[in-house]
Structures are given as C-alpha cells and as structure tokens.
C-alpha positions in Angstrom: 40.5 -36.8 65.4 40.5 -39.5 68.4 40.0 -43.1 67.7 38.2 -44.5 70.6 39.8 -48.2 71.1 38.3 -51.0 71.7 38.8 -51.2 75.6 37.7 -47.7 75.5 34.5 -48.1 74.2 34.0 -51.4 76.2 34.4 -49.3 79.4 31.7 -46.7 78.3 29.4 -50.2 77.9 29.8 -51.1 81.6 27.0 -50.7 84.1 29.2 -48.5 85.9 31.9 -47.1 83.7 35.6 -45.7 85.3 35.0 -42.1 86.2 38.3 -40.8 84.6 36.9 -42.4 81.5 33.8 -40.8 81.7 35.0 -37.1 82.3 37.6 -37.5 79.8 35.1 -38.5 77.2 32.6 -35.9 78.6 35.5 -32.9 77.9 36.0 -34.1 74.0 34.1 -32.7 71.4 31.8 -35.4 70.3 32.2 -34.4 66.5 36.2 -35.4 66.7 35.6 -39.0 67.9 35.6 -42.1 65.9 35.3 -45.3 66.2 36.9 -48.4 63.6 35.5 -51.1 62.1 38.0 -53.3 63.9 36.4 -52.4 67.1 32.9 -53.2 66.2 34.3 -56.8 65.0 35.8 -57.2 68.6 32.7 -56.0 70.5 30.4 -57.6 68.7 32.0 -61.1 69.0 32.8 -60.4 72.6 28.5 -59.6 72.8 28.1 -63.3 70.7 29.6 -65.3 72.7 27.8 -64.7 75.4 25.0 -66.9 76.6 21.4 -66.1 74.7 19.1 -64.3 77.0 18.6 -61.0 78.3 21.9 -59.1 79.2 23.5 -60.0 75.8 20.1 -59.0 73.8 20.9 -55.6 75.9 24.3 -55.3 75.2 23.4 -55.6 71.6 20.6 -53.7 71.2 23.1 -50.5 73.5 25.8 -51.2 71.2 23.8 -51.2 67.8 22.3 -48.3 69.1 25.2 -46.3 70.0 26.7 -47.0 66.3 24.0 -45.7 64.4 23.8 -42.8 66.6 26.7 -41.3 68.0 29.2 -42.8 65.7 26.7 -41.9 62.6 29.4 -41.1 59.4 32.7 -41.2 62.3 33.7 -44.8 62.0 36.9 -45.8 60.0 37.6 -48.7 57.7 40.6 -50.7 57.2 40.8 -49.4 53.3 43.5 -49.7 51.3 45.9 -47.2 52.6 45.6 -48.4 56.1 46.6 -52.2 54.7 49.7 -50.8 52.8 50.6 -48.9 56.5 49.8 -52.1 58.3 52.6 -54.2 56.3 54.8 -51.5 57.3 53.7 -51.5 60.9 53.8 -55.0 61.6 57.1 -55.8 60.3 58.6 -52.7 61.8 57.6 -54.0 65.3 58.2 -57.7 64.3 61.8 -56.4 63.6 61.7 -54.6 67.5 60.9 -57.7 68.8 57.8 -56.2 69.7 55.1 -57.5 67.6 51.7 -56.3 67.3 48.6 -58.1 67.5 46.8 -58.6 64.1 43.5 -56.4 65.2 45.7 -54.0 67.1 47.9 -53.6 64.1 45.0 -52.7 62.3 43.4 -50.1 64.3 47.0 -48.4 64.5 47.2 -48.5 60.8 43.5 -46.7 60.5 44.8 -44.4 62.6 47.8 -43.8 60.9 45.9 -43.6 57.3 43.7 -41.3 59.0 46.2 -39.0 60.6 44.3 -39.9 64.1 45.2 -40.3 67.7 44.2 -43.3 69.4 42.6 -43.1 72.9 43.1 -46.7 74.5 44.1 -48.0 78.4 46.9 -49.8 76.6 49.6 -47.5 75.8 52.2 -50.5 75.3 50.3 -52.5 72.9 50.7 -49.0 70.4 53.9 -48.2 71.2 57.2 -47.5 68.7 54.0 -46.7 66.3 54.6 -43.0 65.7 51.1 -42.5 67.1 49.5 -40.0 69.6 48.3 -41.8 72.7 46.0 -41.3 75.1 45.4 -42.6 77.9 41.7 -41.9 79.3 42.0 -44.3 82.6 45.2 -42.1 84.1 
C-alpha cells in the first residue's frame, strides 16, 4: 500500500503534470494506492481559497470527481490508532530537533497505523519516521 501525499496528488491536478510523476504513477497498480483524509483537507482548502469563478469550480468538480472514483473505499482516516502513533511521532521528532508539521505528522501516522509507504516529493519532511519513502519526482 502507497499513500499518495498531498504534493503528489496536487501534481497529478496540474494542467501539465511532471512526467516522472506520471509514469511512476502509471507503473503502480491502481488497486494499492490510497489517498488520506488529511490530504483532501489540504486540497480542498487550497481549491477554496481561490477566487470564485471558473478554474476553481474546475478544480473542484476534477478533484471531487477523482475521490469518488479512483480513490472509491482507498482513502485513510486519522482513527484512533493513527492518533496514539502521532503522539509518539511528534514528540520523537520534537526530541530530534526535527519537528514535524501538524498535517504532515498526521499523514505519517496513517501511514504508520496502516502499515503504508508514503509517496511524496518531500522526503525530509518524513524523515527519522521509520517509514518507506518514495520519491515519484526523481
């Protein structure tokens, strides 16, 4: 299982997506990627504060569209286990003098909960987090 992050699905949003990301999402099997509900929070505020009109009633529409459909039964919640993990997390990194941002500490908890790797262009942000990384843009 591959969490797509945030930045990750973002790319695959653009008018003209990164190439690498494209074939590296091309060779996964579709069945084996998820998305969280800590990325649809960030996307779909990113969409809203937009100005009304056009390209962010687009945007939406895409990105309500890809949810129901592609991500049908794969997205992840921060549940319970994933909070008890995140306490862990964030102080463990807090004590590396490395700490974590709140919605990137959650996603890495969701995937720890979930035994998941996460597929994201920011490799440092998830480091020291005893997770498998990928990175799709290299």
């Amino acid at each position: 299982m591959i969490i797509l992050d945030t930045n990750i699905i973002s790319e695959m949003m653009k008018t003209s997506p990164f190439s690498k990301v494209i074939h590296w999402i091309d060779r996964q099997e579709a069945t084996e990627l998820f998305i969280t509900t800590i990325s649809i929070a960030e996307i779909t505020y990113d969409i809203n504060v937009l100005p009304k009109g056009n390209r962010r009633r687009s945007l939406e529409d895409a990105f309500n569209k890809t949810i129901r459909e592609a991500f049908e039964h794969r997205i992840f919640f921060f549940d319970e286990p994933a909070a008890h993990l995140y306490g862990k997390l964030m102080s463990h990194r807090k004590k590396l003098g490395k700490p974590l941002s709140i919605l990137d500490g959650q996603i890495a908890a969701i995937a720890l909960a979930n035994e998941a790797s996460i597929a994201t262009r920011n490799i440092r942000d998830f480091a020291n987090c005893k997770l498998d990384l990928i990175n799709p843009f290299i």
